[in-house]
Each structure stands twice: as structure tokens, then as C-alpha cells.
N, C-alpha and C positions, 0 to 999 in steps of 0.2 A: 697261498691263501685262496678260499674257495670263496668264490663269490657271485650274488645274484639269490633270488631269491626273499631278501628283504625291500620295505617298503620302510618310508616314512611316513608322519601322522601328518594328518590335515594341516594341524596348527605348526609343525615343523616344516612341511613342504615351505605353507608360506612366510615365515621365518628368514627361508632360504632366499623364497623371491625376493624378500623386499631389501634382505642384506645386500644382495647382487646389484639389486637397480639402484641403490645410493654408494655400493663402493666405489671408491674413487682411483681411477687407472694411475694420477700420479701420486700414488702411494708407494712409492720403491725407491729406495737406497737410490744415491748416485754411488756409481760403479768407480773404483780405486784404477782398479785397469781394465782390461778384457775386451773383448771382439765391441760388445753392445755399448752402445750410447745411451746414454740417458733418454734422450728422447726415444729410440728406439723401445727402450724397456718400457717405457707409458706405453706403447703402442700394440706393444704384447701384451700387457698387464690385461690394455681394455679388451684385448681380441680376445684372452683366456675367458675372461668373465662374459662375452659375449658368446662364446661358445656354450660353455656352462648354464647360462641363462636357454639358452635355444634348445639345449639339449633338457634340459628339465619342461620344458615346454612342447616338444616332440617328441620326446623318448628317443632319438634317434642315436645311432650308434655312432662313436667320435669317427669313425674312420667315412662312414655315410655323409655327413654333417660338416665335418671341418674340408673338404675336399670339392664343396661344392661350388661349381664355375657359375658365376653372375648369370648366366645366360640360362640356367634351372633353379632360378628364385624369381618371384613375380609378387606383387599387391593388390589384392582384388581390389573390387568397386568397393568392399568394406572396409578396405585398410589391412585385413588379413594378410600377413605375411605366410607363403606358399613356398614351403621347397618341393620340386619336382624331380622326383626318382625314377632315371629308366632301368630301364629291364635288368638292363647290364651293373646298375650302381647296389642291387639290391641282392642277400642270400636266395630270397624265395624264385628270383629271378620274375620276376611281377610288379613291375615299378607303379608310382602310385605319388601323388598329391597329398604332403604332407604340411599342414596349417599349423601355424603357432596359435598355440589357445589361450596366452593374456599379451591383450592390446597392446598393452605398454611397449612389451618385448618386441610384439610386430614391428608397434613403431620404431623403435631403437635398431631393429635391424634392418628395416627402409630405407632411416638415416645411412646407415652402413652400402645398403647397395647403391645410393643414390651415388655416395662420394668414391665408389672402388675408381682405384684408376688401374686393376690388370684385370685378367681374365677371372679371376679366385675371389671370392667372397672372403676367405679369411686365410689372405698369402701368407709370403715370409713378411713377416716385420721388416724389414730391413731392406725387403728388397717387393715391390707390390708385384714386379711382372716376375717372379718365379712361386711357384711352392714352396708352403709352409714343412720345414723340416720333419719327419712325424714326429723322430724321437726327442728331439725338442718341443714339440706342440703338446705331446705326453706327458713329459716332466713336469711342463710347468702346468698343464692341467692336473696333474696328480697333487703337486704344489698348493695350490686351489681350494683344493678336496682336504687336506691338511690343515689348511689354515680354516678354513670353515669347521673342523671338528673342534677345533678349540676356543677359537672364538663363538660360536653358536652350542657350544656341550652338545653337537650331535655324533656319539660314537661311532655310526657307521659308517661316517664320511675319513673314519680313521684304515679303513679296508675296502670300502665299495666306493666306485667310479660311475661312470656314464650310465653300466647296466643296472644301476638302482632305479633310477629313472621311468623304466619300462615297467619294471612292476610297482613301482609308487602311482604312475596314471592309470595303470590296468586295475590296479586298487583302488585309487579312488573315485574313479569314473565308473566303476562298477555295476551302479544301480541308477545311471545316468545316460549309457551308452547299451546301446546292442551287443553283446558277445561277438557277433563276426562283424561288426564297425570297428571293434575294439582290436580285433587280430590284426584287420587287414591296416587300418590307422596306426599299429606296431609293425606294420609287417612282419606279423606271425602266421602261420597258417595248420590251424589244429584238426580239417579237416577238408576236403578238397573240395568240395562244395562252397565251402565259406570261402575258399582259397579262388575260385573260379567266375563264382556268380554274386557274389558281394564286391564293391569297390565304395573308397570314401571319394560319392560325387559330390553330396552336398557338407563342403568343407564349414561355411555357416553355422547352419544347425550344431556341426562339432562344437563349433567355438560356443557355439551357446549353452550348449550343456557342459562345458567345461567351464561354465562361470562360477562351478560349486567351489571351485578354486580358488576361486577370491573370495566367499563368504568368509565372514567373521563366523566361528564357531559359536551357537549359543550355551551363555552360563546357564 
């Protein structure tokens, strides 16, 4: 399946947000047999959704994102949750400060880095001081993405993953943000200039212009 390229609409992104911030992680079967615990599963449950959330609010790509160690996430003086991308964690090879753009989310993942007890912001379930399995982390974010097509009738969440994301903020942040705020806040880089001599310092302002996201759409 080819995928990338579509966006979601205003009123569907946040649809999405608000589904996510009231699902509830002990919403899953108890398990008949198998490796996972019950409790276990809530704890996956909530790290899927919080991945999912984060990721709809940075664009970030899952392998970026679910992989990041405690020690590259931080909370400014405004509560803004900051993941911080070196060199080495990123394609363009140009790491970069990347801010969650609704509050709520920041705070939810504060909460999250306050209580980590390993190195990983979003380990294995089951076990905090190792890694998160990927090809398990993928399924059941795929998982995710399935269930949300059906319960929210958004078709595209029946083919498209993480990379929906980057071009739903680059869409609708469009007429909000700078074209090379915009690349380097994705870490894209469509021309070496903007790749070289722009960077996102003031993560703020992001977050302010990114409040179009929570407007109610007028009738």
C-alpha cells in the first residue's frame, strides 16, 4: 500500500485529539493465556495511545519518537513538553528541538517522564529497563490506527500510520507558520538554506501558532 501524502481535516484531526485524551488504557480483554498480564496490557494500551497522541502533535516518525531515552525530553518554564533530536537520531542528520503543540498532550507526557523508572520514555511494557520490542510496538500501533478507523469513520486511518501526521501539520499549519519553520519543525529540508540557516529556537511562538488546532471550526 502506498502511503503519505494525505492529510486530515481540521475538524477530523481534532476528533482524533480528543478521542485519544478520554480513551481509556483499561479497555482490553483479560487475556485467556499468553506471555501478557492484564496488567501489563493496560500499560501498553496507555503507552500506544500515548505514542499516537505525541506523534499527531509532532509529526514525528515512530521510530524517532518511541525510542526516545528520558535524558532527550525536557519541560520548559511553559509546561511545553520538548523532545530533543541529535544529529545522529534524525534522516537529515541535523537534530533539532521538537515541542508538542497541545498543552494537554505536553502535560500527559510530563506526567509520563516524571514517573519513568528506566532509561526509555516509552520501554517494554513489561519490563521498564529494557526496550520496547519494535515489531510489537508496530502492531499494536497499527492496532490503534484500525480501531480508530472505525470507531471515528476516518477512512484513512484504515492505510495510513504515523506518516499522516506530517503532512496533516504541514497542512494545517500552513498559513500559520513559515515554510522553513515548517520543514525544519518536520525535519524536512527542501532546500539547503532553509536546511542550514533556519532552526526552530523559539519552540513558544510554535506552540502558539499551533493553537489553530484547537479552534472550534466556525458554522
Amino acid at each position: 500500500v502506498s502511503r503519505g501524502g494525505h492529510a486530515l481535516t481540521l475538524e477530523e484531526y481534532q476528533r482524533v485529539i480528543e478521542h485519544l485524551l478520554v480513551a481509556d488504557p483499561e479497555d482490553v480483554p483479560r487475556p485467556k493465556r499468553g506471555r501478557w498480564s492484564h496488567d501489563t496490557q493496560i500499560l501498553q494500551r496507555a503507552q500506544v495511545i500515548d505514542v499516537v497522541l505525541a506523534q499527531a502533535n509532532t509529526g514525528l516518525r515512530t521510530s524517532e519518537l518511541a525510542t526516545r531515552p528520558v535524558a532527550e525530553c525536557t519541560v520548559d518554564k511553559d509546561g511545553t513538553f520538548i523532545f530533543w533530536l541529535p544529529d545522529t537520531a534524525v534522516k537529515t542528520r541535523r537534530g533539532r528541538p521538537v515541542p508538542v503543540l497541545d498543552p494537554r498532550v505536553s502535560a500527559r507526557l510530563a506526567a509520563r517522564l516524571k514517573t519513568a523508572k528506566g532509561d526509555q520514555l516509552f520501554p517494554a511494557p513489561s519490563d521498564p529497563s529494557k526496550a520496547w520490542d519494535p515489531r510489537t510496538r508496530d502492531r499494536k500501533i497499527a492496532a490503534l490506527y484500525q480501531e480508530m478507523a472505525t470507531d471515528l469513520k476516518i477512512d484513512l486511518f484504515e492505510f495510513e500510520r504515523g506518516h499522516l501526521w506530517r503532512t496533516t501539520l504541514n497542512t494545517l499549519l500552513y498559513d500559520r507558520l513559515p515554510e522553513a519553520t515548517r520543514t525544519r519543525l518536520l525535519g524536512h529540508s527542501p532546500a539547503v538554506n532553509r536546511r542550514f540557516y533556519t532552526a526552530v529556537t523559539d519552540t513558544k511562538s510554535v506552540v502558539e501558532a499551533a493553537s489553530i488546532l484547537r479552534e472550534k471550526p466556525e458554522m
